[in-house]
Phi, psi and omega in degrees: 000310157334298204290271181318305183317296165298339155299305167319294174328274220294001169307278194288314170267331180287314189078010170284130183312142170195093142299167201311326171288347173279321179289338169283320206281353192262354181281308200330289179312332190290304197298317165317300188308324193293310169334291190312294214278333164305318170284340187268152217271161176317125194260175203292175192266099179245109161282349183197173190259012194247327176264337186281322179305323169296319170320291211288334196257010158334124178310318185315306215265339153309297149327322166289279199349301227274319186300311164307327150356278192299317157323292196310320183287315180279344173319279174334269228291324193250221219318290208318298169335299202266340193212344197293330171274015178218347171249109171328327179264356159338287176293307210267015183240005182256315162284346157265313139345240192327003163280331199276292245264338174252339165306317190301293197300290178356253245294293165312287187317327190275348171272353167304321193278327173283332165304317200282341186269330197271002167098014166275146168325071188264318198294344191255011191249143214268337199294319183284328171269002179272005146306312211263347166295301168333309196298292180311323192287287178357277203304333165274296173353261192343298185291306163343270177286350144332303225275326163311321196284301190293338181282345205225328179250164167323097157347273191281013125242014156320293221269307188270270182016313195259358199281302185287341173283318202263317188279339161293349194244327187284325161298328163296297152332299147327286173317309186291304176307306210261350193079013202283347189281335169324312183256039199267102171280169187301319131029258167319280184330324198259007172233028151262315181314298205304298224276281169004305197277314163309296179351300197295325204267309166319275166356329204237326141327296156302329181259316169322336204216018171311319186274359179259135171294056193250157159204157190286033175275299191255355170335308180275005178255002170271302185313327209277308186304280170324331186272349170265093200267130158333120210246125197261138174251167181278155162303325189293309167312322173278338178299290206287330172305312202292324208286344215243343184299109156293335167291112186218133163282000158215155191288087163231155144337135185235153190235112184263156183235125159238149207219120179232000000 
């Protein structure tokens, strides 16, 4: 809903462009999303802040961490300076990188909150507030370079780029955190892939053909035009047209120069 709404607004309140090709790419990406998530498998059962704490100090997952890090850090610090203002996925891949780091603090924090009603220590256990740092920073970095994105590129292709860049890194994420790819049948797999690949086609449907004028309006004059390919002639064929021309502004002898 995100992905459409906002390509709609800006369409109307903004006056940012979005033809017929953008609106199948922005169904397309809703639809690709829906797939992943009917296929994407059940994550494990975290009940307390002593198991997301076990969770979170894992090798795999540790290892995911410090790469997205790095990643996220040479964006900020390198490409961002130097390429941010002219590539689009700059901005918007930073903000999905930094989404694995604040979806995960969601996630502790919301069995904290559920602890804390039900009467547990949560607040004296150190796991919740290095969340709740992790949460803040994450969430302001993200709106930060949102707002960068949105100052310099197209609304309605911000918005879905960053829709399929965050949610492929949160679904990664998941996995990774939870074991979730264990109990994944061929099935699944081949409809999370399936559901991907739309995603990549909306995307590219929107960003790709942004700048051509189609609506089901002007449809068959567009179809009409391509198909009527420009027919190139030789000199010798442009002599005798020319020589053969009854339009002339003026009755004079006419004089070819060939140059060989």
């Amino acid at each position: 809903f995100s992905v459409l709404s906002s390509a709609i607004l800006s369409s109307y309140l903004l006056g940012e462009r979005l033809n017929l090709l953008g609106k199948l790419g922005c169904m397309l990406s809703l639809v690709g999303s829906t797939v992943m998530v009917i296929h994407a498998p059940e994550d494990e059962e975290v009940t307390t802040l002593d198991e997301m704490s076990s969770k979170l100090k894992e090798p795999g997952f540790l290892a995911y961490a410090a790469i997205l890090l790095a990643i996220c850090l040479l964006l900020i610090f390198y490409l961002a300076p130097r390429y941010g203002q002219r590539n689009i996925l700059i901005y918007l891949t930073i903000c999905s990188v930094i989404g694995a780091f604040s979806v995960s603090s969601v996630k502790g924090l919301g069995i904290a909150i559920k602890g804390f009603f039900a009467g547990r220590p949560v607040l004296q256990h150190p796991l919740t507030w290095i969340l709740v740092i992790t949460l803040v920073a994450s969430i302001t970095t993200q709106i930060n370079y949102l707002n960068k994105s949105l100052d310099i590129f197209n609304t309605a292709l911000v918005f879905p780029i960053y829709y399929v860049l965050f949610t492929t890194i949160v679904i990664a994420t998941s996995i990774i955190l939870f074991k979730e790819w264990v109990t994944m049948t061929v099935v699944d797999i081949i409809g999370t892939v399936c559901g991907f690949l739309t995603i990549i086609l909306g995307v590219v449907l929107l960003h790709a053909f942004k700048d051509i004028d189609v609506s089901l309006g002007n449809l068959p004059q567009v179809l009409q035009s391509e198909q009527q390919a420009p027919v190139t002639q030789d000199d010798k064929n442009i002599l005798i047209e020319v020589d053969n021309s009854s339009i002339a502004p003026e009755d004079k002898p006419k004089v070819f120069m060939i140059y060989t």
